[in-house]
N, C-alpha and C positions, 0 to 999 in steps of 0.2 A: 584253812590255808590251802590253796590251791598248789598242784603238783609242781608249779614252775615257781612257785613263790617257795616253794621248800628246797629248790635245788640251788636256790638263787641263796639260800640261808645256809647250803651245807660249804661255800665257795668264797673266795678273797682272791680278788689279784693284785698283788701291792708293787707300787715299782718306788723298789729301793734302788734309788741310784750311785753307779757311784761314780763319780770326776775324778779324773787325774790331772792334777795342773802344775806345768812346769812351770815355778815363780822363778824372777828377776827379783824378787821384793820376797822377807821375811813373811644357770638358770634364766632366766630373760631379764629383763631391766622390770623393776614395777611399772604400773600405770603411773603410779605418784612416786615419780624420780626423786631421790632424797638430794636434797638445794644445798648451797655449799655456805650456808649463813652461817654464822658466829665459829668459824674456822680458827683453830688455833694453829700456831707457826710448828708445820712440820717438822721432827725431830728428825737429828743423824745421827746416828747408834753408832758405837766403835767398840769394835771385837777384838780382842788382846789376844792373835793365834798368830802363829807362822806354822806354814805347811812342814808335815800333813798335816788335815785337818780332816776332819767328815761333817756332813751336814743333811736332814733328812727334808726334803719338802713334798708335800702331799694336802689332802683335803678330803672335804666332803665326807668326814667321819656321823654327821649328826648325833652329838650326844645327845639323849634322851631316855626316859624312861625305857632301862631293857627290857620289861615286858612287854613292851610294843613293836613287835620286828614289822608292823609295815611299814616305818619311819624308817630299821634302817636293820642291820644284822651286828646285833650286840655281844655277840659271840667272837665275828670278824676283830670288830673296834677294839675290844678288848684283847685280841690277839697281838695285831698289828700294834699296840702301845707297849707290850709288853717286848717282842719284838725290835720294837726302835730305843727301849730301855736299855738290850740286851747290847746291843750296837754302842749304845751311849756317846752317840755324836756331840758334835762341840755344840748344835743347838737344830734347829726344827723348824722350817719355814713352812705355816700353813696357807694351802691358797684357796681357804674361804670355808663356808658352811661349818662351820667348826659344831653348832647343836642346831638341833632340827627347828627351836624358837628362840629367836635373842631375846623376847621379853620374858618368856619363862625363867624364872630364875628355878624352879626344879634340874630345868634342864642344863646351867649351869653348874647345880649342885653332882651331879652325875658327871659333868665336866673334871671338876674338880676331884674326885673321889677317884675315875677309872683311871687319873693320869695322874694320881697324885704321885708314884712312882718317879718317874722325869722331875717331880721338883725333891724327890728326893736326891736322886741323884746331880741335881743343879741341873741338867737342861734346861736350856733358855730355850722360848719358845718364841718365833716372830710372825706373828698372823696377819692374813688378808681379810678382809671382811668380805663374806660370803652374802646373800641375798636371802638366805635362813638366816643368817646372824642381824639381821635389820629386819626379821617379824614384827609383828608388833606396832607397839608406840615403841617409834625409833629413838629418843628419849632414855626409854626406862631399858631397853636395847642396846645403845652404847654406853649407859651407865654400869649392864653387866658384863658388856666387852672389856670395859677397860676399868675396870675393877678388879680383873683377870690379869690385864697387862699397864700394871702402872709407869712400867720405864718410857712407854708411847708417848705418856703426858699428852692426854685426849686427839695423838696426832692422829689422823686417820690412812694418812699416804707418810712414809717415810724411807728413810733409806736407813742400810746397815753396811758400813765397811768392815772386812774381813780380810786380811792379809792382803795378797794380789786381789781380792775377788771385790763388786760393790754391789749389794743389791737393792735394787727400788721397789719399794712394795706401795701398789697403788688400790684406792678402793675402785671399783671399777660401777659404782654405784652414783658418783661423779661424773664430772666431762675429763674426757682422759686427755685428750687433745685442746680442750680450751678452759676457760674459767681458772681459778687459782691453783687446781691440781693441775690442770696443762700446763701453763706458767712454771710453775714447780719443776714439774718433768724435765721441759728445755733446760730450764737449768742445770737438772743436774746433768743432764745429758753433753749440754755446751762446755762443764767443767770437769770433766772426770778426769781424775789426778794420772799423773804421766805414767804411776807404777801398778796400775788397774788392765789387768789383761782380761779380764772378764766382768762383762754387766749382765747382772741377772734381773729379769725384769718379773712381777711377782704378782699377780692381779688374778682376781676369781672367774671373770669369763675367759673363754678359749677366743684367739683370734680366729685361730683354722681348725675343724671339726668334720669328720665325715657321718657326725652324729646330725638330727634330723628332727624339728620341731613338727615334723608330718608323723612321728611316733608310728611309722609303718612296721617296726620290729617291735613295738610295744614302751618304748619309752626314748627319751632324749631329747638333744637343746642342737639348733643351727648357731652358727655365729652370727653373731647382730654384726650391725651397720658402725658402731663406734668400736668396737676390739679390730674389725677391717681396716678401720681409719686409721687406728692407733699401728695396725701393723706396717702402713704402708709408711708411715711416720719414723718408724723402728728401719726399715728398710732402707730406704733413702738415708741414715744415718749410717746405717752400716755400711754401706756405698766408699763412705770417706774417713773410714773409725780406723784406729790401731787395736783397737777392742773387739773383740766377739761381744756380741750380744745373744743372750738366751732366756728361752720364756718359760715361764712355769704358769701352768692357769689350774681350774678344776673344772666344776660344776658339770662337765660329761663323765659318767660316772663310767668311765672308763681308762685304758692306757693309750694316747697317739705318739705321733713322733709324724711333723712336718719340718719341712725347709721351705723358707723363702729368703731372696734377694741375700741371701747368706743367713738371713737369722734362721736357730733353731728354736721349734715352740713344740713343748708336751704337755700332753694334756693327762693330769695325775689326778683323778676324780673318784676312786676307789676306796677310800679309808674306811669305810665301812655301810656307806647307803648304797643301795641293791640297784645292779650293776645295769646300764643301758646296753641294748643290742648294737653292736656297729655294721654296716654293709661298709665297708673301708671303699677311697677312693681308688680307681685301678693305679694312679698317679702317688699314692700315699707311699712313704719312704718306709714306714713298718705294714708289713703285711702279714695277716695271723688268722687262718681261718677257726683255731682251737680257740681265741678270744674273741669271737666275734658275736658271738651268741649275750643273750642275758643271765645267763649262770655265771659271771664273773665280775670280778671288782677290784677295781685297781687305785695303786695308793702313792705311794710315796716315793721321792727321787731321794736317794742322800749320796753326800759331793764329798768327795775327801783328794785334795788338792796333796800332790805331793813336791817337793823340790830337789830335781833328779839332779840338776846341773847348772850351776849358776852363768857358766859361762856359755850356756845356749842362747843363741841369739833369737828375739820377739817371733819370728817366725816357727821356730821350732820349739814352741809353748803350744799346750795341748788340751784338752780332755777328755778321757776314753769314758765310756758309759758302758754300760753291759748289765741289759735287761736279764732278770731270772724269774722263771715261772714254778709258783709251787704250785702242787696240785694234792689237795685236803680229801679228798673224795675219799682215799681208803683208811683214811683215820691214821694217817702219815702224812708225813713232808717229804715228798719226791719233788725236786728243783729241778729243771732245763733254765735255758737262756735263749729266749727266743729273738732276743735283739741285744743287736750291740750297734755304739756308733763311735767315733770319734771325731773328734771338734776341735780346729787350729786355729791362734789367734792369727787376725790378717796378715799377707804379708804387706810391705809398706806401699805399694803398687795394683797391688793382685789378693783377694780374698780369696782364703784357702779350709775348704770342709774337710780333712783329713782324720778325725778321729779322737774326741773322748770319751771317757767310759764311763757310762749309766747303768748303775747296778740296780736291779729290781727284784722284791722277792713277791712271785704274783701265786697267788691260790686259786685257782678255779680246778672244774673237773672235767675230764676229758670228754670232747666230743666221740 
């Protein structure tokens, strides 16, 4: 194993996030694009919570056999579950790669066993499908996705409401923007119920990435041409919404934080595959030159909505984020907070970025 594949093994950056929400209410596309034939009618999940609540969303864990750390750092993935058990959020939004093969059912079985933990404890789990997770014969692939998660009932794009919160989890392995998942989309987008101050939108490519399919740092993914579409679609929405909209992707196996046209997009790509270099843009809103390297890997958001004051009015609903970085190298957990943001729902005239909180627990080792 090469010296930088061993440092990259001794490191985690995971971003536990966390939201504070003031309620009014209790990889590249393949060659062969998987077709939207024999589509079953998307499900809408409903979560029995009133704030607080916590919620962890991340990716890119790749289970698979742990003897094989070039697939991913089995040490990390086993940490960071054990970790998000500890936390024991109300449930767990993954956004994609969930095992390094979706036809393997080994690497299901490793699935099952490293997290078996979470279904002890009842975490609900609501996954994206990742472009690892469709190895394969896509077939015997979503047979072990959703063999995994039978409440989906074979949906592939769905939505989950959560107290104020509503999120769209889309496969991004689809037309996001047209065909029956875009249709889908509009709609939910056109209908979002009046007491919904946050849409979280949930799809395995990053729209915006200062990561880089020219792999000049050694590894990483640009953003395609349809997660751009989709943003600019997201955007235009936001324009004329009572809703914040926010995004959660993976596949850059690393941690970002953009802004556009009001929405916010992160990219939580860390759960445990070995971590791409970033050069961040000079324009990027998180700037980290101790993450920038390939010695780290980052994971998870979790959102825990609280209800300060019922009588505040839609503008003054919130959520604070506040990234934390661990650092493993000396065989301890020493945390900083290298980022914080918060995030306001609009107000009825005027879009306002003002602040919520993204809590992250990220592992890497010092530069």
């Amino acid at each position: 194993m090469s010296s930088r594949r061993t440092l990259l093994a001794q490191a985690v950056l995971v971003l536990l996030a966390t939201l504070t929400l003031l309620a009014l209410s209790g990889c590249r596309k393949s060659n062969t694009e998987t077709t939207e034939t024999s589509e079953t009618a998307p499900v809408n999940l409903q979560v029995d919570l009133k704030p607080p609540f916590r919620f962890v969303a991340y990716g890119d864990t790749r289970f698979h056999d742990p003897k094989d750390t070039n697939a991913a750092n089995p040490t990390v993935r086993v940490a960071l579950v054990e970790a998000i058990a500890e936390i024991n959020p109300a449930f767990i939004c993954f956004t994609g790669d969930i095992v390094y093969n979706g036809n393997d059912g080994n690497d299901w079985k490793v699935w099952d066993s490293e997290t078996s933990i979470w279904r002890d404890k009842k975490i609900t789990v609501y996954p994206a499908l990742g472009n690892h997770d469709l190895h394969g014969d896509p077939n015997v692939a979503l047979g072990n996705y959703f063999q995994r998660f039978p409440d989906l009932k074979n949906s592939r794009y769905y939505s989950v409401r959560a107290a104020n919160t509503l999120t769209v989890v889309l496969d991004s392995s689809l037309q996001e923007t047209g065909g029956p998942e875009g249709e889908w989309l509009a709609d939910q987008l056109d209908h979002v119920p009046s007491d919904v101050d946050f849409v979280f939108l949930m799809f395995h490519h990053p729209p915006y990435t200062s990561s880089s399919d020219a792999k000049a740092l050694g590894g990483g993914h640009s953003a395609r041409m349809t997660e751009q579409a989709l943003a600019k679609v997201l955007e235009e929405r936001q324009a004329h919404s009572r809703f914040r909209i926010v995004v959660f992707s993976g596949h850059v196996h690393n941690y970002e934080r953009h802004e556009h046209g009001g929405v916010i997009y992160f990219v939580s790509g860390g759960g445990g595959a070995h971590a791409y270099p970033i050069e961040r843009a000079t324009d990027d809103p998180f700037q980290s030159k101790q993450i920038k390297y390939g010695r780290r890997l980052k994971g998870p958001i979790l959102v825990r909505p609280r209800q300060f004051n019922r009588a505040f009015e839609v503008d003054r609903q919130r959520l604070k984020v506040t990234m934390n970085r661990l650092d493993l190298t000396s065989g301890k957990a020493v945390w900083t907070q290298p980022d914080s943001v918060q995030i306001t729902v609009p107000a009825t005239t005027a879009r306002r970025v003002s602040g919520p909180v993204l809590r992250s627990i990220i592992a890497s080792p010092l530069s």
